[in-house]
PQR file with spaces between the fields and no chain letter, atoms N, CA, C, O and H, PARSE charges and radii, in Angstrom:
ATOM       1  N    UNK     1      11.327  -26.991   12.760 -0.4000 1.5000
ATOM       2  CA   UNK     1      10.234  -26.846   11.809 -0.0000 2.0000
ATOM       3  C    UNK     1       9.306  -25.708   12.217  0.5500 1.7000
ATOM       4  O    UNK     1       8.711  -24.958   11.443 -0.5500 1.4000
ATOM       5  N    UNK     2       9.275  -25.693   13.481 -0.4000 1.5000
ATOM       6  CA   UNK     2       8.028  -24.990   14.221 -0.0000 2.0000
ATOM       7  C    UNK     2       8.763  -23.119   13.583  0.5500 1.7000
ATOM       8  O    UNK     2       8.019  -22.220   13.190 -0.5500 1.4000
ATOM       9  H    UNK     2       9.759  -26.302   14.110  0.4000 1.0000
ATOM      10  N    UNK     3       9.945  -23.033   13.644 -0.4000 1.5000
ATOM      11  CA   UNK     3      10.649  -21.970   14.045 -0.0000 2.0000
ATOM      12  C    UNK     3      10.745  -21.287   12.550  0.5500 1.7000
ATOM      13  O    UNK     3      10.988  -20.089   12.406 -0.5500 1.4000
ATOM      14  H    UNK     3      10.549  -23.764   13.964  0.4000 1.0000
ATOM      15  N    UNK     4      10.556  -22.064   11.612 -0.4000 1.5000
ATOM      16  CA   UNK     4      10.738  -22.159   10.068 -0.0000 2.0000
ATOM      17  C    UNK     4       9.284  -21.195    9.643  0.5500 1.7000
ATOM      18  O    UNK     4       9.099  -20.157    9.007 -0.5500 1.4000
ATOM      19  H    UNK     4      10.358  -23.037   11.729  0.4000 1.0000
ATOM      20  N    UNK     5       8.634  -21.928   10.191 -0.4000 1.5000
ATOM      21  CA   UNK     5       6.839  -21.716    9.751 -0.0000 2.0000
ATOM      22  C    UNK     5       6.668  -20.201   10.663  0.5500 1.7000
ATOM      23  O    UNK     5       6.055  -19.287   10.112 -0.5500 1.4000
ATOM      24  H    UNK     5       8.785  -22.771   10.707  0.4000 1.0000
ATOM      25  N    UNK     6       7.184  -20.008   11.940 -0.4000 1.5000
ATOM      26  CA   UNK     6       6.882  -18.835   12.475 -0.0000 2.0000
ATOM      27  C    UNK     6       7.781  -17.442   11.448  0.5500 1.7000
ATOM      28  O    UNK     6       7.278  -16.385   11.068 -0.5500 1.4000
ATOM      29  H    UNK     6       7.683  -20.751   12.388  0.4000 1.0000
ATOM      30  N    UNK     7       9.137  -17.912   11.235 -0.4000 1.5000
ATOM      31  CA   UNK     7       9.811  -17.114   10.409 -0.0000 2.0000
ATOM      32  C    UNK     7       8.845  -16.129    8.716  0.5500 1.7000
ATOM      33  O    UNK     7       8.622  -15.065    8.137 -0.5500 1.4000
ATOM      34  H    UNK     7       9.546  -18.772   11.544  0.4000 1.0000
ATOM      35  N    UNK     8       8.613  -17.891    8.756 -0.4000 1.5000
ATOM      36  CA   UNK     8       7.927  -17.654    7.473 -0.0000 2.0000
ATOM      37  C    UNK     8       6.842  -16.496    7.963  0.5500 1.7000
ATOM      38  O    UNK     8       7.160  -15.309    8.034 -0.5500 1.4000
ATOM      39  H    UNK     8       8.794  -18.755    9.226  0.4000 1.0000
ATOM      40  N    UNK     9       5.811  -16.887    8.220 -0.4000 1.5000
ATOM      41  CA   UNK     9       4.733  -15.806    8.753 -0.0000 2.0000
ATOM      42  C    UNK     9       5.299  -14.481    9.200  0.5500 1.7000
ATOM      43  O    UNK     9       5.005  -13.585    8.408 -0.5500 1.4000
ATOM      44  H    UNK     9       5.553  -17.852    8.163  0.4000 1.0000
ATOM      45  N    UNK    10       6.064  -14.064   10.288 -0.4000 1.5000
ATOM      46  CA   UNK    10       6.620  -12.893    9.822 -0.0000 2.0000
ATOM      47  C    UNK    10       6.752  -12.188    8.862  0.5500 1.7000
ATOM      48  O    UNK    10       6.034  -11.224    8.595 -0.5500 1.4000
ATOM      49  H    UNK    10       6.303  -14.792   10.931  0.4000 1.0000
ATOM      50  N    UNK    11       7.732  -12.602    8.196 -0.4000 1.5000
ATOM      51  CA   UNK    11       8.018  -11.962    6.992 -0.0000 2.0000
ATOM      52  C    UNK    11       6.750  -12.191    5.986  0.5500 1.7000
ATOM      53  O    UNK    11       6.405  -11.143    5.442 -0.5500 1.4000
ATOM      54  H    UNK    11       8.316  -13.384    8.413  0.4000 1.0000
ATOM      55  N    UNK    12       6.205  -13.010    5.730 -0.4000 1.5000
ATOM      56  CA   UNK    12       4.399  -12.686    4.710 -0.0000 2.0000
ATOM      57  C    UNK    12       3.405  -11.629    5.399  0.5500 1.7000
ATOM      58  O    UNK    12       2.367  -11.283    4.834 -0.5500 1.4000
ATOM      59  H    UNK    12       6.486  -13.862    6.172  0.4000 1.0000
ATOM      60  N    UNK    13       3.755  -11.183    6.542 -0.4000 1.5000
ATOM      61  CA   UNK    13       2.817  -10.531    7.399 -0.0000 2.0000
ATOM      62  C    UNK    13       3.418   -8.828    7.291  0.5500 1.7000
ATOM      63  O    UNK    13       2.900   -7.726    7.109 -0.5500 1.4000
ATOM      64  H    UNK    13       4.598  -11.463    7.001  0.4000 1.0000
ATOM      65  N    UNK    14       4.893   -9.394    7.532 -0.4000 1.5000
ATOM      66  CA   UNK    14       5.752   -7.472    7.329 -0.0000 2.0000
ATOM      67  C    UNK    14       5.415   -7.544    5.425  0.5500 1.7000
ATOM      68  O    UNK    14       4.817   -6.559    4.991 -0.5500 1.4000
ATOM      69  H    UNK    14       5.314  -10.289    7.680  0.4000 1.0000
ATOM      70  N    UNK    15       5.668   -8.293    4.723 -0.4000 1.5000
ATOM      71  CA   UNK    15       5.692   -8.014    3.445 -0.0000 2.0000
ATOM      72  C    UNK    15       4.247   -7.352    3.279  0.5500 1.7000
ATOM      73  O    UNK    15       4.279   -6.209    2.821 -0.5500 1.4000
ATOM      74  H    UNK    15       6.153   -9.094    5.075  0.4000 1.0000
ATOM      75  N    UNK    16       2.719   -7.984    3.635 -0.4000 1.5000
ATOM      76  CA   UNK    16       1.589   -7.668    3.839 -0.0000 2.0000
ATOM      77  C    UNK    16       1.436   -6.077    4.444  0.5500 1.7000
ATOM      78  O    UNK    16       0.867   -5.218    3.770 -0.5500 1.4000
ATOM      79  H    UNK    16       2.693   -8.912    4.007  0.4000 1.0000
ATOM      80  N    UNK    17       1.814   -5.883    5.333 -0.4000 1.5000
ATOM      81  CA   UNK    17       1.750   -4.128    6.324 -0.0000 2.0000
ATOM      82  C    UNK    17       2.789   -2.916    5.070  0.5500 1.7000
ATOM      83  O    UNK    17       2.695   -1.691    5.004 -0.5500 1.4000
ATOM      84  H    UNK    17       2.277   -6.580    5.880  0.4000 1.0000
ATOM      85  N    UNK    18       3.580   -3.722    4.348 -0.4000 1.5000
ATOM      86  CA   UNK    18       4.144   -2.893    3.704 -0.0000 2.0000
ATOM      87  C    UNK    18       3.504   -2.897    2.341  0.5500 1.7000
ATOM      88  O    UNK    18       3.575   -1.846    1.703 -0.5500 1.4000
ATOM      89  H    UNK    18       3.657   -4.718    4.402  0.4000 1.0000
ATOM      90  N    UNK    19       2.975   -3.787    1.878 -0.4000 1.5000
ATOM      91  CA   UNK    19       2.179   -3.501    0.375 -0.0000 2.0000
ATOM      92  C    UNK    19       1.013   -2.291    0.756  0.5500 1.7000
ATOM      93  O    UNK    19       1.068   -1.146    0.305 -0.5500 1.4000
ATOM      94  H    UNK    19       2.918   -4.640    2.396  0.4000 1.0000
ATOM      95  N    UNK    20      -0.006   -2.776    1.643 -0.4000 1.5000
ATOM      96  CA   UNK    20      -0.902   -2.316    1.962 -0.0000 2.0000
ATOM      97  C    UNK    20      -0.315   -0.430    2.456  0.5500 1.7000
ATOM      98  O    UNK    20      -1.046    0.501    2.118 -0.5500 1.4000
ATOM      99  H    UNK    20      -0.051   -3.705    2.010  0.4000 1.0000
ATOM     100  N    UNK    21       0.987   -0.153    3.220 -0.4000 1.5000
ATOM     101  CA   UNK    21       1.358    0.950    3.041 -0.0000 2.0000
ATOM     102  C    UNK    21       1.240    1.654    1.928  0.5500 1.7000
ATOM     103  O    UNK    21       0.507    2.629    1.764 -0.5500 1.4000
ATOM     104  H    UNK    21       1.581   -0.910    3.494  0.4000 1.0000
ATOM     105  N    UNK    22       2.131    1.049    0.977 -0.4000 1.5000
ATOM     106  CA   UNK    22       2.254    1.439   -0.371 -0.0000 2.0000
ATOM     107  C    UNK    22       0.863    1.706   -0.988  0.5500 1.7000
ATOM     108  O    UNK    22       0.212    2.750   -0.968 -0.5500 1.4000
ATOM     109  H    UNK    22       2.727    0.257    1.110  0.4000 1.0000
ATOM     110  N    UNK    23       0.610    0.693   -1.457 -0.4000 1.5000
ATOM     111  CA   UNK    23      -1.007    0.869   -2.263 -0.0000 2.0000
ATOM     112  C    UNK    23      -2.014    2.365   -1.247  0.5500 1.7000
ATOM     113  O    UNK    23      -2.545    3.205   -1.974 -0.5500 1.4000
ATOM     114  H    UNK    23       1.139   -0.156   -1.474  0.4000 1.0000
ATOM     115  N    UNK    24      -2.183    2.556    0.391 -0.4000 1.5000
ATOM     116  CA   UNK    24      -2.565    3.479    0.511 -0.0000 2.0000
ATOM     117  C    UNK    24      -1.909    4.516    0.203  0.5500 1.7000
ATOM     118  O    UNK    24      -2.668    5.361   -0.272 -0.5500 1.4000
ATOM     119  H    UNK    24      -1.752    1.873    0.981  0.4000 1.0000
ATOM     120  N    UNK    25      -0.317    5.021    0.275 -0.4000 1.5000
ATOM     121  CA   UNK    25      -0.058    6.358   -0.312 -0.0000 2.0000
ATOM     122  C    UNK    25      -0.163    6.436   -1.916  0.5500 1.7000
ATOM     123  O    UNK    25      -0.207    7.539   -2.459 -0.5500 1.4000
ATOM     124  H    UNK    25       0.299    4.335    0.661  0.4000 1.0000
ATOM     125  N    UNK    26      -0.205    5.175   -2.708 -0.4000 1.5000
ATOM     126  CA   UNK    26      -0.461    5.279   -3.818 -0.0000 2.0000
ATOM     127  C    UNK    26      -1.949    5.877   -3.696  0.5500 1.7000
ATOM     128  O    UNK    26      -2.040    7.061   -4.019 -0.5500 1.4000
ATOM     129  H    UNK    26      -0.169    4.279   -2.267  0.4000 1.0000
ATOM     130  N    UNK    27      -2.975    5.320   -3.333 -0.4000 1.5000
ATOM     131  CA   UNK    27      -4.149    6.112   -3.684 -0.0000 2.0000
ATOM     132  C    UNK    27      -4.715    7.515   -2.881  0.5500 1.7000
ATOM     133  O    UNK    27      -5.817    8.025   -3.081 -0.5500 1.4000
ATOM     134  H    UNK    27      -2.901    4.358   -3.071  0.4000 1.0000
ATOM     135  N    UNK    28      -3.807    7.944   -2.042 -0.4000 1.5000
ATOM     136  CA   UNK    28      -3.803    9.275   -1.370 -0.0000 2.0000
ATOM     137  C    UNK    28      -3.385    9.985   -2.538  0.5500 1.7000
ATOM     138  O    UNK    28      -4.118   10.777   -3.131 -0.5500 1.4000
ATOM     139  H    UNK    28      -2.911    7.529   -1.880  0.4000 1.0000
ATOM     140  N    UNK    29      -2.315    9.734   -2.844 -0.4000 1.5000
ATOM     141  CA   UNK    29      -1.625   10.784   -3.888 -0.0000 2.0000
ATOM     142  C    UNK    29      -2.296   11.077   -5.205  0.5500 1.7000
ATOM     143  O    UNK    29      -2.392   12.162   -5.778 -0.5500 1.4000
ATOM     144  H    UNK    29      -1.719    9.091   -2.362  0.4000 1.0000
ATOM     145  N    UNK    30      -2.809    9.716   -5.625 -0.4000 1.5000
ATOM     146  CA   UNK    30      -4.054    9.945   -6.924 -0.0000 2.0000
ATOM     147  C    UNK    30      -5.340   11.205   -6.300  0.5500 1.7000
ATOM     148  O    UNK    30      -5.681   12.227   -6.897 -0.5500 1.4000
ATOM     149  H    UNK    30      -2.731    8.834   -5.159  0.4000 1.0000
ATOM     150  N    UNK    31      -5.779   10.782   -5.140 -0.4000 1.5000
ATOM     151  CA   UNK    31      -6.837   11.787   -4.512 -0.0000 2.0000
ATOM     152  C    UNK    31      -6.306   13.524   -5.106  0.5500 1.7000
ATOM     153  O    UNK    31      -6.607   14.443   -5.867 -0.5500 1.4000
ATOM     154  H    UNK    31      -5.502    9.952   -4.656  0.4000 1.0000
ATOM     155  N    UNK    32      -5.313   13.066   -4.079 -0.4000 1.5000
ATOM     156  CA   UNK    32      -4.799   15.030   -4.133 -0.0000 2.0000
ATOM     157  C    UNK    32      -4.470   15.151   -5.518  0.5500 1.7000
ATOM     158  O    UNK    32      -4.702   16.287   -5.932 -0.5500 1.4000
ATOM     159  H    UNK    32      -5.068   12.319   -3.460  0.4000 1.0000
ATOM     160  N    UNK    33      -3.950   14.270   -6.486 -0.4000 1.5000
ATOM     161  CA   UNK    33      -3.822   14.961   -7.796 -0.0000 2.0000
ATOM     162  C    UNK    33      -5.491   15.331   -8.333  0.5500 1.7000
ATOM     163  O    UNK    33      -5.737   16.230   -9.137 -0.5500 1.4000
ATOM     164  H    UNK    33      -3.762   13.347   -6.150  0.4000 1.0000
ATOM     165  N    UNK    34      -6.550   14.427   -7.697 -0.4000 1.5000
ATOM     166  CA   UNK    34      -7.540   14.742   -8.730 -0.0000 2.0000
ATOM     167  C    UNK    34      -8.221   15.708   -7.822  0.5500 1.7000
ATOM     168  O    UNK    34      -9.125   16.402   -8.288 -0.5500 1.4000
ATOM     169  H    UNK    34      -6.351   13.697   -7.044  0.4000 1.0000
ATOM     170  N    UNK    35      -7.870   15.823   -6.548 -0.4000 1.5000
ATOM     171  CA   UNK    35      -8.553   17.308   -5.834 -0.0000 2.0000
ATOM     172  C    UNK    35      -8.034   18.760   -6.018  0.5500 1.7000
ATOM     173  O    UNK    35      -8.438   19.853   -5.623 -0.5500 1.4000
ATOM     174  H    UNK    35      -7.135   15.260   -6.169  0.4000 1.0000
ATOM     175  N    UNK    36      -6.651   18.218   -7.011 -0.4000 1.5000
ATOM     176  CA   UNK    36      -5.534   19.782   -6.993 -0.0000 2.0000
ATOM     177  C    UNK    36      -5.793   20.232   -8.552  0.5500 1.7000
ATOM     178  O    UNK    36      -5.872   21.373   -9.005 -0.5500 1.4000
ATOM     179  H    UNK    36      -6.322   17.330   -7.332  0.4000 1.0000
ATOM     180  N    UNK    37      -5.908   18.872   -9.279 -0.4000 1.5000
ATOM     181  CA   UNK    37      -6.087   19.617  -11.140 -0.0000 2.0000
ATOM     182  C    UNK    37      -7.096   20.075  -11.283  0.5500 1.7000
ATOM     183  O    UNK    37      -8.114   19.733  -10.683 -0.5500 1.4000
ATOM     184  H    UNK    37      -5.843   17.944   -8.910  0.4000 1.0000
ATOM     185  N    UNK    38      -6.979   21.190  -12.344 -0.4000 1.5000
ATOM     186  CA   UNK    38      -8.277   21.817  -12.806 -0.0000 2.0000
ATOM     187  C    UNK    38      -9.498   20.926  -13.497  0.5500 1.7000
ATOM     188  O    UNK    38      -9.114   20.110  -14.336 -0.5500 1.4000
ATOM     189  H    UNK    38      -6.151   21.468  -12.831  0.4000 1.0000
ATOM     190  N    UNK    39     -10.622   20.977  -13.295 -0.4000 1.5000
ATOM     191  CA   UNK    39     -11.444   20.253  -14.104 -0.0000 2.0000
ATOM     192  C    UNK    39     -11.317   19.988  -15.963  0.5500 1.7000
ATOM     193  O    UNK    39     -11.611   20.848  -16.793 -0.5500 1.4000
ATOM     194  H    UNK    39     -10.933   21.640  -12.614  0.4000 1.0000
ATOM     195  N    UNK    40     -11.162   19.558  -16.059 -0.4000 1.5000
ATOM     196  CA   UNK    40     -11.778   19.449  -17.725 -0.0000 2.0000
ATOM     197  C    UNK    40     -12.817   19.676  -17.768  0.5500 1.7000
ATOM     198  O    UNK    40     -13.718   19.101  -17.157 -0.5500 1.4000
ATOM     199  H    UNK    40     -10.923   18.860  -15.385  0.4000 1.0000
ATOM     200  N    UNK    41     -12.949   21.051  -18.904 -0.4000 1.5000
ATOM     201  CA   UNK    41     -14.488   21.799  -19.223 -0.0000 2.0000
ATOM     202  C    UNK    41     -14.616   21.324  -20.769  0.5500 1.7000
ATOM     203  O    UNK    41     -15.346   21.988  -21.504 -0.5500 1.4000
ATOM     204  H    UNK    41     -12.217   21.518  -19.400  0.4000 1.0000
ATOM     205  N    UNK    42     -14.166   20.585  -21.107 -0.4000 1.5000
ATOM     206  CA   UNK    42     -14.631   20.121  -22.833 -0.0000 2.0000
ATOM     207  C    UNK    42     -15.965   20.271  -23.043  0.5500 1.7000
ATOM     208  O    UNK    42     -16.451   20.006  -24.142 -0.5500 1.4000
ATOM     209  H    UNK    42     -13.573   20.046  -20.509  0.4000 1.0000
């Protein structure tokens, strides 16, 4: 049981380090698109 529950946590913890990867290069990459496009002068 003990070995079940540690398994478990692992993997919710790697799944956790890897969202949180994601979501930061997701919002790096929004940055540099809005630091690289030209302004809108409307």
């Amino acid at each position: 049981m003990f070995k079940k529950l540690l398994v478990v946590a692992a993997v919710v913890g790697a799944a956790t380090l890897v969202f949180k990867k994601v979501r930061a290069s997701s919002d790096e990459r929004a940055l540099w698109h809005e630091a690289t496009t030209a302004p809108d002068l409307r």
